[in-house]
C-alpha positions as CSV (number, residue, x, y, z in Angstrom):
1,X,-29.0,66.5,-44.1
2,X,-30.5,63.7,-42.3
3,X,-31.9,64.3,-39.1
4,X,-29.9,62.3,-36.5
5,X,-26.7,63.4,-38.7
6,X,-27.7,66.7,-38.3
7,X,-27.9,66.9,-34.8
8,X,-24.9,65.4,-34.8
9,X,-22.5,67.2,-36.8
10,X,-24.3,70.8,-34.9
11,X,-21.8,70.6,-32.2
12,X,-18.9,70.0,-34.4
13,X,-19.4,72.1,-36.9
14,X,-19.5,74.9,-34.0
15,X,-16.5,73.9,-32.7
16,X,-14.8,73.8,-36.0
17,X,-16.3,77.4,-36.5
18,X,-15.1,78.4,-33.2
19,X,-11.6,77.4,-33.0
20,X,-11.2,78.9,-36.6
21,X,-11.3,75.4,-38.5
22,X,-13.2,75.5,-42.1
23,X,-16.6,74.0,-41.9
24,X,-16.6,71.1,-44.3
25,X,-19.7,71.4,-46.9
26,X,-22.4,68.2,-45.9
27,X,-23.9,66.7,-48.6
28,X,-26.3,64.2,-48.4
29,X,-25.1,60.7,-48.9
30,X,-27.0,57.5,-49.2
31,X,-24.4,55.4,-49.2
32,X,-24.0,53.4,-45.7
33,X,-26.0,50.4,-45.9
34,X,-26.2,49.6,-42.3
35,X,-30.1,49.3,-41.3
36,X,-29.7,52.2,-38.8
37,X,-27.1,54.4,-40.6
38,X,-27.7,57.9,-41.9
39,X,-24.4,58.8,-44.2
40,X,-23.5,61.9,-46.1
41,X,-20.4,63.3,-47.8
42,X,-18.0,66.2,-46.5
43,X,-16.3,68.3,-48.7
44,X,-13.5,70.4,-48.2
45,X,-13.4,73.8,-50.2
46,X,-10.6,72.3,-52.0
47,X,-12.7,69.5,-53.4
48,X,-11.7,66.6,-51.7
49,X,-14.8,64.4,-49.7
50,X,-15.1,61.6,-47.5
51,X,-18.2,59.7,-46.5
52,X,-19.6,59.9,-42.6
53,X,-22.2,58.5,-41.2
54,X,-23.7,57.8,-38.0
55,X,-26.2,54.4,-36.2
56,X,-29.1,55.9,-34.9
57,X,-29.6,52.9,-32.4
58,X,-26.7,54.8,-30.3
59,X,-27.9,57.5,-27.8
60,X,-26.9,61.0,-29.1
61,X,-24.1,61.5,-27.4
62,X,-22.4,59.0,-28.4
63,X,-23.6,59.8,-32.4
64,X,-21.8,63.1,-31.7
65,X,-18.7,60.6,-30.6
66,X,-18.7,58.6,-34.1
67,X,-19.1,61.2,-35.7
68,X,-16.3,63.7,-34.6
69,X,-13.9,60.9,-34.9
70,X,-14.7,60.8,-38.4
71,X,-14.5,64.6,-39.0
């Protein structure tokens, strides 16, 4: 995982752990073509994924933001 995507996801995928919620699989994702996007897949352990990504131009709070709306 990318490292601004990484930091991002951290403190979701803790809360996810912590309030009992499966922890989607990341995959890495090329696929966002903005010029200051990182992107990856999520997959679910049933198989189904969706595409997230995050601009690295935005402070890190609000990457954590953009992110956990997408989760």
């Amino acid at each position: 995982m990318s490292l601004h995507l990484g930091r991002a996801f951290a403190p979701i995928a803790r809360d996810l752990d912590q309030t009992g919620m499966p922890t989607p699989r990341v995959e890495a994702a090329d696929w966002q073509d903005h010029p200051t996007a990182e992107s990856a897949t999520l997959w679910s352990a049933g198989g189904s994924g969706m595409g997230i990504w995050v601009d690295t131009a935005l402070p890190e709070a609000e990457q954590v933001a953009m992110l956990a709306e997408q989760v």
